[in-house]
C-alpha positions in Angstrom: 97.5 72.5 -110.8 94.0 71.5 -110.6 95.1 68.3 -109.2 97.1 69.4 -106.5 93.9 71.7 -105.5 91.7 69.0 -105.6 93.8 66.9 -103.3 94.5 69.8 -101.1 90.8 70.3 -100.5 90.0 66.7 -99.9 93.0 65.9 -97.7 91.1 69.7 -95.6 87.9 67.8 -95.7 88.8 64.3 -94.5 91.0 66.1 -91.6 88.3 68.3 -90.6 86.3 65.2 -90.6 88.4 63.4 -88.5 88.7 66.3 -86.0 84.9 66.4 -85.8 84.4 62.7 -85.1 87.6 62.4 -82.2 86.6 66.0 -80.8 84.3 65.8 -77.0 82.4 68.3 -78.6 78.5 67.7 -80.5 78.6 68.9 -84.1 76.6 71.6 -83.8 78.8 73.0 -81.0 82.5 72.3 -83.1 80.7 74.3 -85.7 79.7 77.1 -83.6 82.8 77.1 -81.6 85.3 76.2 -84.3 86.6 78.4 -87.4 85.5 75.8 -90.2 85.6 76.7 -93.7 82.4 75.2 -94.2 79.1 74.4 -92.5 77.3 71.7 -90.7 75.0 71.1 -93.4 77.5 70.7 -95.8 79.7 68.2 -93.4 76.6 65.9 -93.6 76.4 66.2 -97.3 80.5 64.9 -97.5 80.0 62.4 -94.9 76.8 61.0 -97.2 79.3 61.2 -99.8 81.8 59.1 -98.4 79.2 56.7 -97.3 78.2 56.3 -100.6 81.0 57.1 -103.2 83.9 56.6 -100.7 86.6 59.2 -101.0 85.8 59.7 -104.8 82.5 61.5 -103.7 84.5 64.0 -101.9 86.3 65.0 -105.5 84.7 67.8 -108.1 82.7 65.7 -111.3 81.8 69.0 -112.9 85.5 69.2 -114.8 83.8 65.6 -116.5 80.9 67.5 -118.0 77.5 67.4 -117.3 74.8 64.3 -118.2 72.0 66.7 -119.3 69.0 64.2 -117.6 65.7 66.5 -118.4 65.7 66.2 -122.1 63.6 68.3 -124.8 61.7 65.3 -125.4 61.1 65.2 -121.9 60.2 69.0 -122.0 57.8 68.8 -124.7 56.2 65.7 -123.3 55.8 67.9 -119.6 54.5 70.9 -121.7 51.8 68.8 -123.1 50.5 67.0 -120.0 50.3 70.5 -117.9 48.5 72.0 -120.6 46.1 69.7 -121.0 45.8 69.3 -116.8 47.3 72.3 -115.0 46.1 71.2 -111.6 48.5 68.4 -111.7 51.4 68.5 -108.7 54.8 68.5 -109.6 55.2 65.0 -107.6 52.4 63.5 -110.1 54.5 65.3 -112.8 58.0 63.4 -111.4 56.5 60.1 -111.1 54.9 60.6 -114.8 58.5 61.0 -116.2 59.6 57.8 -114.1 56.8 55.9 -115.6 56.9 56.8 -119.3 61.0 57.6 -119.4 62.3 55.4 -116.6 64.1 58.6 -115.3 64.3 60.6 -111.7 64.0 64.1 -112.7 64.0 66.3 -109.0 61.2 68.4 -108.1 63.1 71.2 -108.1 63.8 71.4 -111.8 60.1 70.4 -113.0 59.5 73.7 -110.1 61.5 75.8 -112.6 60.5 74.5 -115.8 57.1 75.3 -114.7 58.1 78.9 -113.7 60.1 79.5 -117.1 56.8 78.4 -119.0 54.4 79.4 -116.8 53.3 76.1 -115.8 52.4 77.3 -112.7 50.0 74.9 -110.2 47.5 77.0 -108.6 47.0 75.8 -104.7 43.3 76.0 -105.6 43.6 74.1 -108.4 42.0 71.1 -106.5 39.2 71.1 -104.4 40.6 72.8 -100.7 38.6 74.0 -97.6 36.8 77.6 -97.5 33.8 79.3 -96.0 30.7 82.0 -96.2 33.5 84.6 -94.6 34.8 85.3 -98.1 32.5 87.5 -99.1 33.8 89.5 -96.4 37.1 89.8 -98.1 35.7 90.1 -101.5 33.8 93.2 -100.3 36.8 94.5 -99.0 38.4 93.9 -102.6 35.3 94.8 -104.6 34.7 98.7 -102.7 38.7 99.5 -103.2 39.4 99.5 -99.0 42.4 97.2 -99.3 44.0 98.7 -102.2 43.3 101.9 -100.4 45.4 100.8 -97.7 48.3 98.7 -99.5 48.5 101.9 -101.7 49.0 104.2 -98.3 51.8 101.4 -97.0 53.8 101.0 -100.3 54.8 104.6 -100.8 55.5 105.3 -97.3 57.8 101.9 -97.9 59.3 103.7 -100.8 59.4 107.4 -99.5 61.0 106.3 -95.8 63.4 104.3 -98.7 64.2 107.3 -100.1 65.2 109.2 -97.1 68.2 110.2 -95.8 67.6 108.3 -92.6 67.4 105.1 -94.4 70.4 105.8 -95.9 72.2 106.4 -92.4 71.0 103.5 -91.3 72.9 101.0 -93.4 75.6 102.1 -91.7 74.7 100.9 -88.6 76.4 97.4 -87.6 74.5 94.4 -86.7 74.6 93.6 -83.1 75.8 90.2 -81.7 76.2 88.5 -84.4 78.2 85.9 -83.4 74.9 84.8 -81.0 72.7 84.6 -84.4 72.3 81.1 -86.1 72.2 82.1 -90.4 70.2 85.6 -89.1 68.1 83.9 -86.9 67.6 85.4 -83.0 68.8 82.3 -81.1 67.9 82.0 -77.4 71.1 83.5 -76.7 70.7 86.1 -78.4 67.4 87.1 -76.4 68.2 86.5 -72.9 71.1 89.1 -73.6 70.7 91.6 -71.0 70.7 94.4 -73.4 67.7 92.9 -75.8 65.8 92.0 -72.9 66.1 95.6 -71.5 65.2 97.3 -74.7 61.9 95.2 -75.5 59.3 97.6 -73.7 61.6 100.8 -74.3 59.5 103.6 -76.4 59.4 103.5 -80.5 61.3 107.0 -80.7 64.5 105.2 -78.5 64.5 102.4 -80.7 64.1 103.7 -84.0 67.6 105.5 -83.7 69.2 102.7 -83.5 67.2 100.5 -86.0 68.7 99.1 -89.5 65.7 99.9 -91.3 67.4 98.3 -94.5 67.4 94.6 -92.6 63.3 94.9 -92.8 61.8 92.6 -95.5 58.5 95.2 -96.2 60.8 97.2 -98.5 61.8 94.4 -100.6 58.6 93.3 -100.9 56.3 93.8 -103.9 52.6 95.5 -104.2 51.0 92.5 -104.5 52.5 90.7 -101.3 52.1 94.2 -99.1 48.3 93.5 -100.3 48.2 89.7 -99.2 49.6 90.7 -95.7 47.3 93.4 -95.7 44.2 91.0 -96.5 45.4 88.3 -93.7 45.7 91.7 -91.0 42.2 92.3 -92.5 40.9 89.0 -91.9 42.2 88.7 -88.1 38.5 88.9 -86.6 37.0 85.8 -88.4 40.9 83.7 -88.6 41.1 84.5 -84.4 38.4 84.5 -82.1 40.5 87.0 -79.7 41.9 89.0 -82.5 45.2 88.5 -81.6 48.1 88.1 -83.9 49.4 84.8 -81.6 46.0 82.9 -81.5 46.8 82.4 -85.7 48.3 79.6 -84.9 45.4 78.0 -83.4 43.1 75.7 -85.8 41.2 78.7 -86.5 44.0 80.8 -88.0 44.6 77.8 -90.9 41.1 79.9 -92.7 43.8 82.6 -93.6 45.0 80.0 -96.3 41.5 80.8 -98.1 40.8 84.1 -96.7 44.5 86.2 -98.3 45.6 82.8 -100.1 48.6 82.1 -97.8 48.8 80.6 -94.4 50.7 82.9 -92.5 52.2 81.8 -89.1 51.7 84.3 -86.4 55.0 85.1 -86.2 55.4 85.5 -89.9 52.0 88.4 -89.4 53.9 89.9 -85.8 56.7 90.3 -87.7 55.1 92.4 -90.7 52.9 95.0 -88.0 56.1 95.8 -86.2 57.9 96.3 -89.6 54.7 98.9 -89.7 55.3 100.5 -86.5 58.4 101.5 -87.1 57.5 103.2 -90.7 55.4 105.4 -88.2 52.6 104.7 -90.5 49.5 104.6 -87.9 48.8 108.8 -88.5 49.0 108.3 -92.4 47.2 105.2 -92.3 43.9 106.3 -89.8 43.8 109.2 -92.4 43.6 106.8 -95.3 40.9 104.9 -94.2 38.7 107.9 -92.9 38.8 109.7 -96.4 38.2 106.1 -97.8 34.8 105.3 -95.1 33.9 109.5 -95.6 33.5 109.0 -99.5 32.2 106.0 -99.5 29.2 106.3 -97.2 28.7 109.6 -98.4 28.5 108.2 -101.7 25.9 105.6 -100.5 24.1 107.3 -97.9 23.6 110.8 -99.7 20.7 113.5 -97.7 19.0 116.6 -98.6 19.3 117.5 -95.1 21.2 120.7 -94.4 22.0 119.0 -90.7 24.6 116.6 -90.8 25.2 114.6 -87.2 28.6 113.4 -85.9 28.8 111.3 -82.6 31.3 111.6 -80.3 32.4 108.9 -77.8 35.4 107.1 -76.1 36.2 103.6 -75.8 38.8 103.3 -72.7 41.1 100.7 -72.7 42.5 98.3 -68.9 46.1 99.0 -69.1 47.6 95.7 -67.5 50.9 97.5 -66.3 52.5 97.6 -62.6 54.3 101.0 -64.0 52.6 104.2 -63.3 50.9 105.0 -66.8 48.4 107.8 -67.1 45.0 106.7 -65.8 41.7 106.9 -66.5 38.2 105.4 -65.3 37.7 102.5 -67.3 33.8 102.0 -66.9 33.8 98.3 -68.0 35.9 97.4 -64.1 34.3 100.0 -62.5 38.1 101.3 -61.4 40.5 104.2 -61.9 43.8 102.2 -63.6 46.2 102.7 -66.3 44.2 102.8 -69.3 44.4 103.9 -72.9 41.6 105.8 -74.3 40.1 106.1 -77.7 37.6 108.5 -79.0 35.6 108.0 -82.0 33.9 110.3 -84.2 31.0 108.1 -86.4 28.7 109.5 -89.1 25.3 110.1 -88.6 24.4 106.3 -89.8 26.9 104.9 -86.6 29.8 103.7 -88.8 33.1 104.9 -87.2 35.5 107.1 -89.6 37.9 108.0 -87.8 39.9 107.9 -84.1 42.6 109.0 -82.3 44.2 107.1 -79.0 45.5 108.7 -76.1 47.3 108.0 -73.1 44.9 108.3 -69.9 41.7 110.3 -70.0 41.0 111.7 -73.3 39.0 115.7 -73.0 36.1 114.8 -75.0 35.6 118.0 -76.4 38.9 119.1 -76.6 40.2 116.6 -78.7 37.1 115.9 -80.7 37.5 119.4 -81.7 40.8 118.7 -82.8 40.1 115.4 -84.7 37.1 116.8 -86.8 39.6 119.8 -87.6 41.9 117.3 -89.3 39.5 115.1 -91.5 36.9 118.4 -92.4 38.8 118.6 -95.9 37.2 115.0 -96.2 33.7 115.9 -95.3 31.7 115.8 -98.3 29.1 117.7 -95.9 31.5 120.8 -96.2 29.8 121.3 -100.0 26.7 123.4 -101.0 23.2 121.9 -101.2 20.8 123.4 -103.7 20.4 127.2 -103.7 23.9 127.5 -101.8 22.4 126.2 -98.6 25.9 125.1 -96.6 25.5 122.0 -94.8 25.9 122.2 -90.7 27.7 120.1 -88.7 26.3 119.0 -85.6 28.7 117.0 -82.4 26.9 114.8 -80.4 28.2 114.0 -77.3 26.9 111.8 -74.1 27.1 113.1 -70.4 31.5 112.4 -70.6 31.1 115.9 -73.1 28.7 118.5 -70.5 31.5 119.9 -68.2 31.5 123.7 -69.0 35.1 124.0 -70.5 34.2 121.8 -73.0 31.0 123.3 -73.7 32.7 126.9 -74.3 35.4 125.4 -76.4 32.5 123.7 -78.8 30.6 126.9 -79.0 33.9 128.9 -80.1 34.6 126.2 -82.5 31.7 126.9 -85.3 30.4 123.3 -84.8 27.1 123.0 -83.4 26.4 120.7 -80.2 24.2 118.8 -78.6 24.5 116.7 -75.2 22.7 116.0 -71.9 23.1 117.3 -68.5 23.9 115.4 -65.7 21.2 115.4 -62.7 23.8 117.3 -60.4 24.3 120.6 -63.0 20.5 120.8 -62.8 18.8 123.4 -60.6 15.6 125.1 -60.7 17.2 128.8 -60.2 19.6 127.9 -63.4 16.9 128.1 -65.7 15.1 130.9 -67.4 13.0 132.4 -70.5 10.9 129.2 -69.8 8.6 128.5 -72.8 5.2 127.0 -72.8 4.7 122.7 -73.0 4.5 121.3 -75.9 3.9 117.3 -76.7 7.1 115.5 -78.0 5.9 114.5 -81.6 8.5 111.1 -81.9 7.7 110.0 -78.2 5.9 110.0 -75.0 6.9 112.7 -73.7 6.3 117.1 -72.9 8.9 119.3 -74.3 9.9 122.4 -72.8 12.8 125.0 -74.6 14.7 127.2 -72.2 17.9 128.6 -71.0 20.2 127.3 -68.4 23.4 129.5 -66.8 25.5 127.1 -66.1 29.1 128.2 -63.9 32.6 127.2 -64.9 34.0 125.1 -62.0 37.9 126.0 -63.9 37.3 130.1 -64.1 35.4 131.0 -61.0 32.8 134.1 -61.4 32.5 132.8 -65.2 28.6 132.0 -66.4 27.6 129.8 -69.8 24.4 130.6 -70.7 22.9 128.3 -73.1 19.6 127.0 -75.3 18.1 123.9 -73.6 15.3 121.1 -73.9 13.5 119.5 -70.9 12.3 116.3 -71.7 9.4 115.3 -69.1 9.2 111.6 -69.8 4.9 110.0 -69.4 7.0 107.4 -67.1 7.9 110.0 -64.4 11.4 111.0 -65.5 12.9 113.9 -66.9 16.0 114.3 -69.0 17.7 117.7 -69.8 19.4 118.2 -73.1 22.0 121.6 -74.1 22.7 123.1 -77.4 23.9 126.1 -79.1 21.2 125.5 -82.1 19.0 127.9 -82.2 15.2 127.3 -82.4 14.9 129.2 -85.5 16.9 126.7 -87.2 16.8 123.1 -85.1 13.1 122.7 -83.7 12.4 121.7 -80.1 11.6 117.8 -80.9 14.6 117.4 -83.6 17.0 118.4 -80.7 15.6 115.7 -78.5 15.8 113.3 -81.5 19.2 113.2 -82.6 20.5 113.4 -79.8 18.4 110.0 -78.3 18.5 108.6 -82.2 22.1 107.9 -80.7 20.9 104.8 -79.0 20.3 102.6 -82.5 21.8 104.5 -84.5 25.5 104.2 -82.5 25.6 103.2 -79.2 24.1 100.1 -80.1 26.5 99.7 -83.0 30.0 100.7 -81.1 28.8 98.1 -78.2 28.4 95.6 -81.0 31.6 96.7 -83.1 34.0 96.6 -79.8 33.5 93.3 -78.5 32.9 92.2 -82.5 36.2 92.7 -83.6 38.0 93.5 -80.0 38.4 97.0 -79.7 38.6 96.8 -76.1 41.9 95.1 -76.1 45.5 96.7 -75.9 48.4 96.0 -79.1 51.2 95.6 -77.6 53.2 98.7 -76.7 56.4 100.3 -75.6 56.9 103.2 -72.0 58.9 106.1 -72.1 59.7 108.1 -68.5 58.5 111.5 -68.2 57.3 113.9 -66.3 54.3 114.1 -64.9 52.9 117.8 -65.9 49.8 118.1 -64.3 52.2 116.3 -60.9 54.6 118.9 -61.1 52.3 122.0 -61.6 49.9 119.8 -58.6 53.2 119.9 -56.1 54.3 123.9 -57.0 50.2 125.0 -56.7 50.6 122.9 -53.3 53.9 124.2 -52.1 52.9 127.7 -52.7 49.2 127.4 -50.7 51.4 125.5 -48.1 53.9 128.4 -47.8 51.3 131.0 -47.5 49.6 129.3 -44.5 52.7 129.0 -42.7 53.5 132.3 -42.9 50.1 133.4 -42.1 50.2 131.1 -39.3 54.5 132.1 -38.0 53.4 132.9 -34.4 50.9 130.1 -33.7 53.7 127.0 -35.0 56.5 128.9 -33.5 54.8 128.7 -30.3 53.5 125.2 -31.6 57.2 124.5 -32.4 58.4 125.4 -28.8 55.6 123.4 -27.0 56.4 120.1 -29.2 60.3 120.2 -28.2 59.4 120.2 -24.8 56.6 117.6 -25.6 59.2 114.8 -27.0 61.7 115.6 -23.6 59.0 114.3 -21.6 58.0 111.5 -23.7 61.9 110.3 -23.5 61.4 110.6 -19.5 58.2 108.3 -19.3 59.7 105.8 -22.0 62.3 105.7 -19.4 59.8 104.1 -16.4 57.5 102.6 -19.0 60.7 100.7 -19.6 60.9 99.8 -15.8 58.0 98.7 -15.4 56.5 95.5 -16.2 53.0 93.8 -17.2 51.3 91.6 -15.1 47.5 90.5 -16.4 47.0 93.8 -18.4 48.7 95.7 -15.5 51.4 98.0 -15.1 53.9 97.3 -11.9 55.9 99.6 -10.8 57.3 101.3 -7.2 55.2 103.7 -5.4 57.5 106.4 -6.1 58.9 105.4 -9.5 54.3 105.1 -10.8 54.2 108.7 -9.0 56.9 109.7 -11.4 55.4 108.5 -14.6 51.6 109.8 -13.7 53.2 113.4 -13.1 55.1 113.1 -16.5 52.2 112.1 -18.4 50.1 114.8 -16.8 52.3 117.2 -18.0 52.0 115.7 -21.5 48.3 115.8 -21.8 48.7 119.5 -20.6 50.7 120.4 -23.6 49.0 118.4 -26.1 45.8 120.6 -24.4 47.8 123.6 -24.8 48.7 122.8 -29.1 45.5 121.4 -29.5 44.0 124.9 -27.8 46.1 127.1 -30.3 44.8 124.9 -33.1 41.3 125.4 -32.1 41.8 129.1 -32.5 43.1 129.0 -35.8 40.8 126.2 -37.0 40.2 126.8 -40.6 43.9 127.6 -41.5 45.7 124.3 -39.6 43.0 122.2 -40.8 43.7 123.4 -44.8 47.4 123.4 -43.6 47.1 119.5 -42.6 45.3 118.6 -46.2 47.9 120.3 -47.8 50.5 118.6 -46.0 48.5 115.2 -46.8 47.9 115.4 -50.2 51.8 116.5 -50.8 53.4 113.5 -48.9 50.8 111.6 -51.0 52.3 113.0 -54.3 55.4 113.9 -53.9 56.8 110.8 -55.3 54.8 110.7 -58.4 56.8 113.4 -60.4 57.3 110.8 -63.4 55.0 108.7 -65.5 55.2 106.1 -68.2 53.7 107.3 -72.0 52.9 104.6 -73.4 53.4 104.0 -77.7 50.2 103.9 -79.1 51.7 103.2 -82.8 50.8 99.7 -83.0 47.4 100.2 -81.3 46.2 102.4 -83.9 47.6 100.9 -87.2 45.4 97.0 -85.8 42.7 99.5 -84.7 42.3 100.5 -88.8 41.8 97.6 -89.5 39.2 96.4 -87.0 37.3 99.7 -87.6 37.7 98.5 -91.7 36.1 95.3 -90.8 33.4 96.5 -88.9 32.2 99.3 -91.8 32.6 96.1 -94.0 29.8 94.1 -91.9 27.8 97.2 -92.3 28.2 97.4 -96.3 27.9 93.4 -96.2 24.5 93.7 -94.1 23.3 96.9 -96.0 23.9 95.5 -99.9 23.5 91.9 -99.4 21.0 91.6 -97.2 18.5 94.3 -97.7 20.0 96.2 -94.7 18.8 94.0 -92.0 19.9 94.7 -88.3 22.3 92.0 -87.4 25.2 92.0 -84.3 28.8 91.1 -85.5 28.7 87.8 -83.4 25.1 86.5 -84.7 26.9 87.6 -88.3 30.2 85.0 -87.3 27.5 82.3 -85.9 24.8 82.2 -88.8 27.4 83.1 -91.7 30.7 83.6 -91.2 30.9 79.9 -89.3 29.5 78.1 -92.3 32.4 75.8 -94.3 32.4 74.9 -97.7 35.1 74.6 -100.7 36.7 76.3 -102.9 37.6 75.2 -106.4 39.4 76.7 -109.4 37.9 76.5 -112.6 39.8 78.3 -115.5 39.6 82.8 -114.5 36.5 81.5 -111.9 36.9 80.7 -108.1 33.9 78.9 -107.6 32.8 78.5 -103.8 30.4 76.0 -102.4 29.5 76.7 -99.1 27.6 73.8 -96.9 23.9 74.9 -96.0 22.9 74.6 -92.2 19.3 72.9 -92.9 18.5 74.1 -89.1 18.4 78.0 -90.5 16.0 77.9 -93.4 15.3 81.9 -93.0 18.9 82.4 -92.6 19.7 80.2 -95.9 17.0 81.8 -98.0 18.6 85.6 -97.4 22.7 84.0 -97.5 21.3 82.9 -100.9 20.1 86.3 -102.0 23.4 87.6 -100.8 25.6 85.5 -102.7 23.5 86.5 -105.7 24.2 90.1 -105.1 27.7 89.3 -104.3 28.4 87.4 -107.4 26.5 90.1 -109.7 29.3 92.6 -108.3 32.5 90.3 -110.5 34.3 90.7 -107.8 37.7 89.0 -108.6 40.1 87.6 -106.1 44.6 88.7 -105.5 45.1 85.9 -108.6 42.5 87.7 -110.9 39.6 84.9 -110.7 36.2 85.9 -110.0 34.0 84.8 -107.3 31.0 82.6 -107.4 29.2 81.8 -104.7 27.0 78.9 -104.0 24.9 77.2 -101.3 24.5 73.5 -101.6 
């Protein structure tokens, strides 16, 4: 019986052979095209065989037994030599057998020896390439901030595997699957209409359809969620654009020492979108704000019972030629589609947390919202000595003064401060003037006072608040608003923390955006909706329109009348216009027929005299009537919008704003808190090469010194000190050391 089977299935194999070789089709095609009960790769192996063996290489051997070639002696003898020299390859291992037993033994079987014994060749284990950026990613491993985040990444893994919608999923069929090469897209596959439609549709569309247990993050263990986490980490100093793509460039190969794999990009695109859709950017943006709230309140503790918070927005060019919401984006100079972020930063300048929005962001509105969110983080909330509760105080630049705003911060319980633009300022605003005083942290005369500012959205409505005239020595003058009162926030502390900004965070957001490439867009996904503030625009319009042409009945009846007459008449002179002919810029026509046309278009002037008479009289209404009209016809074909997905934006946003507070702890512990931009960090430090070599638990560094930078070698040498003095140990358990040479 197993005869005849065996000479069954070589008789299939030599026919299908034959069929291959005679048919006008390529082999990769019969296979594609043809129902073959086996594959490509395999017909290669067979005709090898053949080649080889002849016919008898096509029959089964394994009924004969097997010749057992890796021996225990062998075994023993590979034991020994990879014990005494671990950092031996397995090729240097094969060709060792060869030598000493005269014997091939494949690579594949030392590879699982090695694994069963725990033979296991480091990558390190010889001398490879590295770099002064590691201490980047061994702060990030030394304060807890990636473990933080793989932590936040693995359970939502395992609770979204847990859910009932995950379970629904694995109903759902794969689509074209007879256009997929072994579960690979093919280009067929992606010029299919319908995948080529659904690449920029919104995250909530495709997440119904999406087989959630096809993604490879929830088969994958803590330790690799913390590699790829480390490599997404690492993006600023492996890219000089921070985009996921430019890893493939020769820059990207530092991600080999910088998470300890090389990822390609697609490999790293493949692993954020597997993010996306876990919905993960809201859970994650809260993860790393608790993590950057504790941890510079841990380091950066104060006795004072004032605790500042700036506010501000970074707005971001939305390349799109579909209507998006807009915004001003300052850095064009332009109104466009734009996405904007605002950022709230602790009192030091070090963002903690951020929320992106589609268009314009309110300021004040949403700033309210986001400290609402993260104050059961604030370690500011607490009591300070003899129960004195710690304030908060917002400040905001001139994009935070518009009256709304102001009102909804003074009902909120958070104290304020911002400045007034030169247009809200007037002399007969301001009362319960106080006397000059001298500015005691500038040049500069201080005078307290209180503005009445009027709401431009509730007419009639006044703000009356506490401010600070600052009358510069150089001739200008700068007016500051809050709702501190005197008693408790002096005159010259207003003006200081609010222009302690500058240094303090200004400076440092300018730095951190272009540092790490804030200002650029993740990719993203539009969804078609209504434009709301359109639609309620069009029905305030319609309405005001409505009202004036009823006020107005009589005068556009009459209006009406006069204009049917007026386009009879312009019929009749088309008529002899038609007639008559140009000669050398003049019109030729019969006496009679030109008397005609001049007595028709008399008799149009006098009726566009006559409507433009009744107009006259009723100025004020036709001349509102006509903007209405305008700004209607302008409109009226913008009732939808595109909302753009900002779920990918803000989980690569984490991680930028992660690598920035890094720099800042890198700068602050290592280097004595000296003031230093991102790109003079990546030019004097992170830039410098070196090697990396493994010896026993230590992962010893030696990083080239640029003789050129003396100053700048003496203080990377104080900060490798401080660095190693942490034991800081890399994702294989080995501790840094770092060294200049």
């Amino acid at each position: 019986m197993i005869e005849i089977n065996q000479e069954s299935r070589v008789s299939t194999i030599l026919q299908i052979m034959k069929d291959v070789k005679e048919s006008p089709l390529s082999v990769n095609k019969y296979f594609k095209e043809k129902n073959v009960p086996f594959g490509q790769a395999q017909y290669y192996l067979y005709k090898k065989a053949i080649e080889k063996f002849g016919i008898e290489g096509l029959y089964d051997q394994r009924r004969n037994g097997n010749n057992l070639k890796f021996s225990d002696e062998m075994k023993s003898f590979v034991k020994g030599l990879l014990k005494h020299n671990l950092s031996l390859t397995s090729t240097e291992v094969q060709n060792t057998i060869k030598n000493e037993f005269k014997t091939t033994i494949s690579n594949t079987v030392i590879n699982d020896f090695r694994r069963e014994h725990d033979l296991i060749w480091s990558v390190y284990a010889s001398v490879n390439e590295s770099g002064a950026s590691e201490m980047v990613v061994a702060l990030a491993l030394n304060c807890g901030l990636i473990d933080a985040i793989t932590d936040s990444i693995y359970w939502c893994a395992q609770k979204k595997k847990e859910s009932d919608v995950f379970k629904e999923s694995e109903l759902i069929q794969k689509d074209h699957q007879d256009l997929r090469s072994k579960g690979r897209f093919t280009s067929e596959y992606n010029n299919q209409s319908q995948v080529r439609e659904s690449r920029f549709k919104p995250l909530e569309e495709k997440i119904e359809n999406k087989r959630f247990a096809s993604m490879n993050i929830f088969s994958l263990s803590r330790e690799s969620i913390m590699r790829y986490m480390l490599a997404l980490f690492s993006l600023p100093i492996a890219t000089a654009n921070g985009r996921v793509k430019s890893v493939d460039n020769p820059r990207g190969n530092a991600l080999k020492y910088l998470c300890g794999f090389n990822y390609k990009a697609a490999t790293l695109d493949k692993h954020i979108r597997e993010l996306k859709y876990l919905q993960i950017s809201n859970e994650l943006i809260e993860t790393t704000a608790k993590f950057w709230i504790d941890f510079w309140s841990r380091r950066n503790g104060s006795d004072n019972i004032f605790t500042c918070y700036y506010i501000d927005g970074n707005t971001k060019a939305l390349w799109s030629s579909k209507p998006c919401h807009k915004g001003k984006v300052t850095m064009l100079g332009r109104v466009m589609n734009c996405l904007e972020q605002v950022f709230i930063h602790d009192g030091q300048g070090h963002p903690i947390y951020f929320q992106t929005f589609n268009g314009h962001a309110d300021l004040g509105k949403n700033s309210l919202g986001m400290m609402d969110k993260i104050s059961q983080y604030l370690k500011d909330t607490t009591t300070l000595g003899d129960q004195i509760t710690v304030n908060r105080i917002l400040i905001l630049d001139g994009g935070g003064n518009g009256v709304k705003t102001l009102r909804e911060l003074s009902g909120s319980g958070y104290h304020f401060i911002t400045i007034l633009d030169s247009n809200q300022i007037n002399d007969r605003k301001i009362k319960s003037i106080s006397e000059k005083k001298r500015y005691d942290f500038g040049d500069a005369y201080l005078v307290d006072c209180t503005i009445e500012l009027e709401d431009s959205n509730d007419k009639g409505y006044i703000f009356e608040t506490r401010t600070v005239q600052v009358h510069w020595d150089n001739g200008r003058t700068s007016v500051l608003i809050t709702n501190l009162s005197e008693k408790i926030f002096t005159t010259d502390n207003v003006v200081k923390s609010y222009f302690n900004r500058w240094p303090a965070q200004e400076l440092n957001f300018r730095d951190m955006k272009s540092g790490v490439n804030i200002h650029r867009v993740v990719g993203y996904g539009k969804k078609l909706v209504d434009n709301i503030t359109v639609l309620e625009k069009i029905e305030r319009l319609q309405r005001q329109k409505n009202e004036l042409e009823w006020e107005l009945r009589d005068p556009l009846d009459e209006i009406r009348n006069m204009e049917e007459t007026l386009q009879l008449k312009i019929t009749e002179e088309r008529i002899y216009r038609e007639k008559s002919t140009i000669i050398k810029g003049s019109r030729r026509l019969s006496e009679h027929d030109m008397q005609s046309l001049k007595s028709i278009q008399k008799e149009i002037n006098s009726i566009k005299r006559k409507i433009k008479k009744i107009e006259t009289d009723h100025l004020k209404q036709f001349t509102s009537l006509k903007k209405k009209k305008d700004e209607l016809a302008r409109i009226i074909d913008k009732k939808k919008i595109y909302s753009v997905d900002v779920e990918l934006d803000q989980i690569m946003t984490c991680f930028k704003i992660s690598f920035a507070n890094i720099c800042c702890y890198l700068l602050d512990e290592c280097f004595n808190g000296e003031k230093m931009t991102l790109q003079r960090l990546y030019d004097v430090v992170f830039d410098l090469h070196g090697k990396v070599k493994i010896d026993g638990d230590q992962r010893n560094i030696i990083v080239e010194r640029n003789p050129k930078q003396e100053d700048v070698m003496r203080k990377l040498e104080s900060a490798f000190d401080v660095v190693n003095s942490m034991g800081v140990k890399d994702l294989n358990g080995r501790r840094y050391n770092f060294k200049l040479l």
